[in-house]
C-alpha positions in Angstrom: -4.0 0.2 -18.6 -7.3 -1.0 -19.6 -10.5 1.1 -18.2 -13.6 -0.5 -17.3 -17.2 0.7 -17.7 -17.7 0.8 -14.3 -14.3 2.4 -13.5 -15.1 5.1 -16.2 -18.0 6.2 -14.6 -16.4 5.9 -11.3 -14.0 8.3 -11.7 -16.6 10.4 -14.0 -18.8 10.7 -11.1 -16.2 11.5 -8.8 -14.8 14.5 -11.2 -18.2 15.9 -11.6 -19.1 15.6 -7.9 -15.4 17.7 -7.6 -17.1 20.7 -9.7 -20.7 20.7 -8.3 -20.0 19.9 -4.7 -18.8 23.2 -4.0 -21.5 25.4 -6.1 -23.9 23.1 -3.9 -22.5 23.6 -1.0 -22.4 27.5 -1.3 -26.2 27.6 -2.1 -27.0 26.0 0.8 -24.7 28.3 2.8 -22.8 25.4 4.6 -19.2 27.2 3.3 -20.9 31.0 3.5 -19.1 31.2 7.2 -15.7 31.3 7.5 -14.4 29.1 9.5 -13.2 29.7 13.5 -9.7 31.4 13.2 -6.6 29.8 15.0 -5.1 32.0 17.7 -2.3 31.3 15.3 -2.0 29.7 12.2 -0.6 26.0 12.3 2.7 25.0 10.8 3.3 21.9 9.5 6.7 20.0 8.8 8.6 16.5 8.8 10.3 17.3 11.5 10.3 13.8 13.7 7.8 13.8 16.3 7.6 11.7 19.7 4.9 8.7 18.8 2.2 7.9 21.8 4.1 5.1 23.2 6.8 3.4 22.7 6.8 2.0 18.9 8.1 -1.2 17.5 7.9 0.1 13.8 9.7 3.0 12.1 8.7 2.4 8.4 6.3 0.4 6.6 7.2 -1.4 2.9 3.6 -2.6 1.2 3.9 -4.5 -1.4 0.4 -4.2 -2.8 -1.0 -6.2 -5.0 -3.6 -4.4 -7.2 -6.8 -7.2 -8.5 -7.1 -9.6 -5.5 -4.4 -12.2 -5.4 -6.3 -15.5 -5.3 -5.9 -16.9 -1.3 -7.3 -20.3 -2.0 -4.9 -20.7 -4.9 -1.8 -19.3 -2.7 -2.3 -18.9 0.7 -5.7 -21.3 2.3 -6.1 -24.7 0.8 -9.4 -26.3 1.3 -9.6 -30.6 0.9 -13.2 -29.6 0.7 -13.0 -28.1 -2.6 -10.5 -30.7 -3.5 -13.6 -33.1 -2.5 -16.4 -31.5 -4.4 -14.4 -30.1 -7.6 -17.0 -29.4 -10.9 -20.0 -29.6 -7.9 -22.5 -27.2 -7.3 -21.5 -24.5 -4.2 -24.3 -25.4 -1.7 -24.6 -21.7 -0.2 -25.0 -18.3 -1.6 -22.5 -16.1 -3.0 -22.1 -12.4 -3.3 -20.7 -11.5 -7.1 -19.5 -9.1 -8.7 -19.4 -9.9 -12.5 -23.6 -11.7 -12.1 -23.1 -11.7 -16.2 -20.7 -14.5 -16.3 -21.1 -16.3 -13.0 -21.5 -20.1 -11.9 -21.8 -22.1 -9.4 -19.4 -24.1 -10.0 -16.8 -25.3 -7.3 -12.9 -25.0 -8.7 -10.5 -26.7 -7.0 -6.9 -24.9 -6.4 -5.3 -26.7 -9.3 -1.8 -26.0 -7.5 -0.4 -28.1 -5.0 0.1 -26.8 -1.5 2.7 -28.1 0.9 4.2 -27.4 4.9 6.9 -24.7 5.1 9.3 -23.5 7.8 8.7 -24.9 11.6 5.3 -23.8 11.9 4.3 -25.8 9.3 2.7 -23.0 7.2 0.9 -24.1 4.2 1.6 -22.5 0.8 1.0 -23.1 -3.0 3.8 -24.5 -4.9 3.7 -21.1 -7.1 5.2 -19.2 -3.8 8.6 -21.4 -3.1 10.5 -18.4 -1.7 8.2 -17.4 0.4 8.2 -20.9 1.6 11.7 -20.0 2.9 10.6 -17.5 4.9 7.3 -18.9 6.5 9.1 -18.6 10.0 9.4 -15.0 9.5 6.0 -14.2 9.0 2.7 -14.0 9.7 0.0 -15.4 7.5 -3.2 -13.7 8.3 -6.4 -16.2 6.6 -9.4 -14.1 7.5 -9.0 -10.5 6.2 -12.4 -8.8 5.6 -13.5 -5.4 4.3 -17.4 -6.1 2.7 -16.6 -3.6 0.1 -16.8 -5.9 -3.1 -15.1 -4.2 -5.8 -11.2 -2.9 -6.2 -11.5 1.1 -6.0 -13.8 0.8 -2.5 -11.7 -2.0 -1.1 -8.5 -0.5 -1.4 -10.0 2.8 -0.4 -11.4 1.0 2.9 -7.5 -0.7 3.3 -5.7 2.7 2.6 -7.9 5.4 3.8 -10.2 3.3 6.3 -13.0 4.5 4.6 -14.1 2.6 1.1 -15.1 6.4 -0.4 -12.4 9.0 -2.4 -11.0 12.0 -1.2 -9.5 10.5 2.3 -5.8 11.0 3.5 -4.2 7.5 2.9 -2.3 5.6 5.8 1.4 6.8 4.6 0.1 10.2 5.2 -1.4 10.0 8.0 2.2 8.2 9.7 3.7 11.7 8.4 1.5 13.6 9.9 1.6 11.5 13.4 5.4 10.8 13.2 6.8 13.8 11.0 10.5 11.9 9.0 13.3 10.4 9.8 14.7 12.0 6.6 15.1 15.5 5.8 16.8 15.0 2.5 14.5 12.4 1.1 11.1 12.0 0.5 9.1 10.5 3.5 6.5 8.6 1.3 7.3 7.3 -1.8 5.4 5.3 -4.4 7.7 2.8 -6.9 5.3 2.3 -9.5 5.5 -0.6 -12.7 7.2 0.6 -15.8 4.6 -0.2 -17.8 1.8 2.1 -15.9 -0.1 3.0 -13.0 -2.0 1.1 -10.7 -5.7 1.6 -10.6 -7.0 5.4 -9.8 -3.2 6.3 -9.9 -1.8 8.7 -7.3 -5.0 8.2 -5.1 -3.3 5.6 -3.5 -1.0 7.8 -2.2 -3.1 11.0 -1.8 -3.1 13.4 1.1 -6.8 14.0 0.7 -7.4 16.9 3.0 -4.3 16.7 5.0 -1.6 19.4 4.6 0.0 18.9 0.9 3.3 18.5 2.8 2.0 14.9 3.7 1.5 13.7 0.5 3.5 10.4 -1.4 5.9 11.1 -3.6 5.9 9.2 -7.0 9.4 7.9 -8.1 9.6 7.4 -12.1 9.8 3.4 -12.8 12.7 3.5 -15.1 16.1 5.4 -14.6 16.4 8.3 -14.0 14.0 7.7 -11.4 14.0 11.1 -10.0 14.6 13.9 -12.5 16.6 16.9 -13.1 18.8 15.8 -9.8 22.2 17.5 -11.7 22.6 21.1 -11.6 23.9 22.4 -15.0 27.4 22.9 -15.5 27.4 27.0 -15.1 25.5 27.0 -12.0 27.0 24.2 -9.3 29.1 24.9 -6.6 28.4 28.2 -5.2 26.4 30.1 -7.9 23.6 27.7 -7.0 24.0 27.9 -3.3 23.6 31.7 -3.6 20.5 31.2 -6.4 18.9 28.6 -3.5 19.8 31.2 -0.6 18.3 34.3 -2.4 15.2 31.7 -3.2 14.8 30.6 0.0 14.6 34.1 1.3 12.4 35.5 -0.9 9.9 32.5 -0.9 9.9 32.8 3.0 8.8 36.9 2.5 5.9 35.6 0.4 5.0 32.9 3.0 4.9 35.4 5.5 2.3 37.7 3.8 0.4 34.7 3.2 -0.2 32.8 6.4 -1.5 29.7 7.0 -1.8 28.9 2.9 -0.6 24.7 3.5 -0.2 24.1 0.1 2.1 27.3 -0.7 4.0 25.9 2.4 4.0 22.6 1.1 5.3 24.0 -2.2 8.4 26.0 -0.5 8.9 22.7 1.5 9.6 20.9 -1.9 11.7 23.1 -3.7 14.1 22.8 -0.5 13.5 19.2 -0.4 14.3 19.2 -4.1 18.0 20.6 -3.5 18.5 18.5 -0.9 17.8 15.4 -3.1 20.5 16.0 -5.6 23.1 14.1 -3.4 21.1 12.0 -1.0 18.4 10.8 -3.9 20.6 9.7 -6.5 22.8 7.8 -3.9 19.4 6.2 -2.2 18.4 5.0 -5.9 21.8 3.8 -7.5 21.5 -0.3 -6.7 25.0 -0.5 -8.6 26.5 0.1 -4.9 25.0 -3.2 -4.2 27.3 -6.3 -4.1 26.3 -8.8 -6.8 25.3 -11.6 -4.1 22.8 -8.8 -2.6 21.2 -8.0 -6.6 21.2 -12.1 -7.3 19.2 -12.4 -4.1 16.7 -10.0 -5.1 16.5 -12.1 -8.5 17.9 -8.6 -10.5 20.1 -11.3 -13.0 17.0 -12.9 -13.9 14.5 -11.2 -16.6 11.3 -11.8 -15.1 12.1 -10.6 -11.5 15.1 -7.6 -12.3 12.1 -4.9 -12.2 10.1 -5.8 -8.9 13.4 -7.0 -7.5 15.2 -3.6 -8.2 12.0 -1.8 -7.0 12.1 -4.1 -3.4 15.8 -3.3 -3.1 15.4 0.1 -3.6 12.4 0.1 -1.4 15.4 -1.1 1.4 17.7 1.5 0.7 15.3 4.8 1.1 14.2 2.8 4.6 17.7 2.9 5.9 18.1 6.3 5.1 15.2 7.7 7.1 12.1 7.1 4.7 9.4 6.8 6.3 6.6 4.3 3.7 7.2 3.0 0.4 4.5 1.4 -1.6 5.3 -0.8 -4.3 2.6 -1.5 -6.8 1.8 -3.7 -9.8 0.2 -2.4 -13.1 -3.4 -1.3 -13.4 -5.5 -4.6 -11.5 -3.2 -6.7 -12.7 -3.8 -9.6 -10.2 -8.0 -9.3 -10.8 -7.8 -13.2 -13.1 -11.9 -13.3 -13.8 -10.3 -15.5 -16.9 -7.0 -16.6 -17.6 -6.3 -17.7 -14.4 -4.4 -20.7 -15.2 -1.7 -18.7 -16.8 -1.8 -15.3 -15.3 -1.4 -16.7 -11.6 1.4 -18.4 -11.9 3.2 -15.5 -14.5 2.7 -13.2 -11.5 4.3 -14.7 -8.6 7.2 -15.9 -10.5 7.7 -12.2 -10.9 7.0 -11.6 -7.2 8.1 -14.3 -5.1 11.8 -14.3 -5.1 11.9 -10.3 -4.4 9.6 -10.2 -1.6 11.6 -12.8 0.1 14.6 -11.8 -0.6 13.7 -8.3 1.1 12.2 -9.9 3.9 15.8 -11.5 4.1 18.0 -8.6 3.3 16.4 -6.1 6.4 16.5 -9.0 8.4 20.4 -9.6 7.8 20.7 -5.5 8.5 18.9 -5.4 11.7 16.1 -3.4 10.0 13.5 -5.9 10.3 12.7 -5.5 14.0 11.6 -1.8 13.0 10.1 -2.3 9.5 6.4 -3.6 8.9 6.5 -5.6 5.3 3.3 -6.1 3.9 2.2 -8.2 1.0 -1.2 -8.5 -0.1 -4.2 -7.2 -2.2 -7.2 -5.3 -1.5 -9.2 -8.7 -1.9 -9.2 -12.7 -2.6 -11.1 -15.0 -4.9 -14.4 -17.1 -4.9 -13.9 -20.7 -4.8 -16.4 -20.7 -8.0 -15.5 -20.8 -11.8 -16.2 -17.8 -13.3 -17.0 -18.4 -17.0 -15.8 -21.4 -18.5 -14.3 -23.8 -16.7 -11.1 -24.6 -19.0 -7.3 -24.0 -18.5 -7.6 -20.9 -21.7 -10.7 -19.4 -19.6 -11.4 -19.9 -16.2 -11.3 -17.5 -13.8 -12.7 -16.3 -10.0 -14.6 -13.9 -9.4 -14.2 -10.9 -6.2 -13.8 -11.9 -2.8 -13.9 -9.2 0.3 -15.4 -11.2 2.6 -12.4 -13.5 3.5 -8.9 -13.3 2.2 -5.5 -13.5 3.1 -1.7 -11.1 3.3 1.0 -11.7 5.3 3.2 -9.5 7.2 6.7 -9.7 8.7 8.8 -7.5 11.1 8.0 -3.8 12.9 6.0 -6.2 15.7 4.3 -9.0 14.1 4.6 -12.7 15.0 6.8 -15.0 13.5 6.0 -18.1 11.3 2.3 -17.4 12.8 -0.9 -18.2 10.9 -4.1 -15.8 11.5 -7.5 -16.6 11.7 -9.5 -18.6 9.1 -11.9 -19.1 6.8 -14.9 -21.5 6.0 -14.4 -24.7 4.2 -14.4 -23.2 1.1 -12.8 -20.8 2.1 -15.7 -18.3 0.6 -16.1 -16.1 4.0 -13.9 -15.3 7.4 -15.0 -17.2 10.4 -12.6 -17.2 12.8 -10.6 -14.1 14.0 -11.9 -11.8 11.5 -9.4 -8.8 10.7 -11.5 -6.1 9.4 -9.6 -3.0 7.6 -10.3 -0.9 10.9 -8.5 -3.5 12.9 -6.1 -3.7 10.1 -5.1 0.4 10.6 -5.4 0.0 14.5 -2.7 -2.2 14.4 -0.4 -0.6 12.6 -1.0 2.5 14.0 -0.1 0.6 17.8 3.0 -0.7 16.2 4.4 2.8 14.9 3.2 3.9 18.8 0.3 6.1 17.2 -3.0 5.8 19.1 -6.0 5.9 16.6 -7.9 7.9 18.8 -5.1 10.7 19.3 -4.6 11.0 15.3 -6.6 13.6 14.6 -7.0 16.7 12.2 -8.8 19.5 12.6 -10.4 21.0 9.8 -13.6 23.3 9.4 -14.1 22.7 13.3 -14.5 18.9 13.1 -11.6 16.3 13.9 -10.8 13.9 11.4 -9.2 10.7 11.8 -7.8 7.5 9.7 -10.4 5.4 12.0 -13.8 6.6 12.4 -14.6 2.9 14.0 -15.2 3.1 17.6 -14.1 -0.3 18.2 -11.7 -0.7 16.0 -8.9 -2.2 17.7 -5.3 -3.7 17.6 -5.2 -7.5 16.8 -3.3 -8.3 20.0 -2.8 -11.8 18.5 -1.0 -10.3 15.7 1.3 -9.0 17.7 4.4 -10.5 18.9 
């Protein structure tokens, strides 16, 4: 993965700030008191737990898409900027990369046509998800103000565009506890050829219990390791070794109260025998018929790894798991240049999977009660960035309007969500902002935002800090 300047000094900062917060803290006296103790110290499991209200989501599959997948090239065609193609934009723009910015309008050089009964328009590059367009909800005018890729996914994930906050997964955990006792509750299916940008922050904890935090699954097979026992200890030599660990993990626990993280850590290694049946079983796709792999596009090249990656992502949610993130490499989807080519490379890796799981939970009675997302943390300007040929061009960041889609766990069908200007540059109609965003999915998994607290250091903590953050009732079906 290739590290930016800025993103180098981002994470820099952010490890400094780690070592002198604390010294600074102490010499101000702000952690000399210790805090209030509980009457007794909290426990915290997976255990299921009742939600709020009644829920129309159990489990949540994001397929996020790391760099800002262009929405006027893919989802929000504008005849305006067919119009005024190579003209000058006649308002003022908000960029990121000043250095190589124009104003110069680009049209979407992809056609766009009418899908589905609802008529949804979509770029040619997206033909399977043209099959699904009654099954989903488009939503045009997405907003989070936070102009860069780290802040914005931060402000989607955590609600907050800072580091150091629990992200949504672990939040549902810690509202809703697992389904799944002998699987992880939150897993993250990464790319085989690396992580996505600032890694396992995306699925961090942040100050929630460490019990609560996603799980990384390895991209290639064996995807979980050191599942098989050796030969001289299965059967019941292990069961006894697990037994005699188990007891005298829970002795150490008990002189230790209320230490989450050593709790979190005994939690694991049970979870970890657990997992040696249920685990290898959840991952193995061979069980799958060969009609259920070719619709999933796992016989073609280009779409076997995010199509084996969306069909596991099905199999873990029928076996109790709770959220599954699926992520690209690095930014992947961030085309300041090279648009022309990377676009179109991308969602010919894409398209056919996320469809076909869309598909698959419907024809298992799992979409009713599963939220699929697809979408990145941001869109595109309608602007070239640097020069404006098929080798170069590019767009630049967009946060201020852009466009995902969900299907199932409550959303409409074959609906279409707000809008943006005419060149489709801001959100002016219906705006979603990423505290609505969290509000709703919260509502659909029965969780009310204002309920979901944590209490640490005498303060409650939530996911949405927002006081009027909201559900998007018209979201909802």
């Amino acid at each position: 993965m290739i590290c930016s300047r800025r993103h180098f000094l981002h994470g820099s900062a952010f490890s400094l700030g780690s070592v002198a917060l604390p010294w600074l803290l102490q010499q101000d006296g702000v952690i000399a008191a210790p805090a209030k103790p509980e009457l007794e110290p909290q426990q915290f499991d997976l255990l299921p737990k009742p939600p709020h209200h009644p829920p129309q989501a159990k489990a949540m599959i994001s397929l996020f898409m790391f760099g800002g997948p262009s929405h006027i090239d893919l989802f929000d065609p504008k005849p305006e900027l067919d119009k005024r193609d190579g003209q000058t934009y006649p308002g003022k723009l908000k960029f990121d990369n000043v250095a190589q910015a124009t104003s110069k309008i680009m049209a979407a050089p992809w056609k766009f046509r009418k899908h589905g009964e609802c008529g949804m328009d979509l770029s040619e590059l997206l033909p399977h998800l043209g099959t699904i367009a009654d099954k989903i909800t488009l939503i045009r005018s997405m907003h989070t103000g936070v102009n860069n890729h780290i802040p914005s996914m931060y402000a989607l994930n955590t609600g907050v565009g800072v580091a150091g906050r629990p992200s949504l997964g672990s939040w549902l955990l810690h509202a809703l506890g697992s389904e799944t006792q002998n699987l992880p509750a939150y897993v993250a299916l990464t790319h085989p050829s690396g992580l996505p940008l600032v890694g396992g922050e995306n699925w961090t904890n942040g100050w929630l219990p460490s019990i609560y935090q996603g799980t990384m699954a390895r991209p290639t097979e064996p995807r979980i390791l050191n599942l098989d026992p050796p030969p001289h200890l299965r059967g019941t030599p292990q069961e006894r070794q697990l037994d005699l660990l188990k007891t005298l993990n829970q002795k150490h626990l008990q002189q230790h109260p209320g230490e989450n993280d050593l709790s979190a850590r005994i939690a694991n290694y049970e979870l970890a025998a657990r997992m040696q049946l249920a685990a290898k079983d959840a991952f193995d796709i061979s069980r799958e018929s060969r009609a259920v792999q070719r619709l999933y596009g796992i016989d073609n090249p280009v779409t076997k790894d995010y199509g084996t990656r969306c069909l596991i992502a099905r199999r873990l949610v029928e076996r109790g798991v709770r959220f599954i993130q699926i992520f690209n490499v690095g930014q992947s989807w961030d085309q300041h240049g090279a648009l022309f080519q990377e676009l179109p490379r991308l969602c010919r890796e894409v398209d056919q999977p996320a469809a076909a799981l869309v598909k698959d939970l419907e024809a298992r009675g799992l979409l009713d009660s599963t939220v699929v997302h697809w979408g990145g943390e941001m869109g595109r300007l309608p602007v070239v960035q640097g020069t404006p040929t098929k080798e170069q061009a590019g767009r630049d960041h967009n946060t201020y309007g852009f466009s995902v889609w969900a299907a199932g766990g409550g959303f409409k069908r074959g609906h279409i969500h707000g809008a943006t200007d005419e060149f489709g540059s801001a959100a002016v109609t219906d705006i979603v902002t990423h505290h609505d965003w969290l509000a709703t999915l919260l509502h659909l998994f029965g969780v009310d935002p204002k309920r979901l607290v944590f209490k640490r250091n005498n303060r409650e903590l939530t996911l949405i800090e927002n006081s009027s953050a909201k559900p998007v009732t018209g979201l909802l079906a």
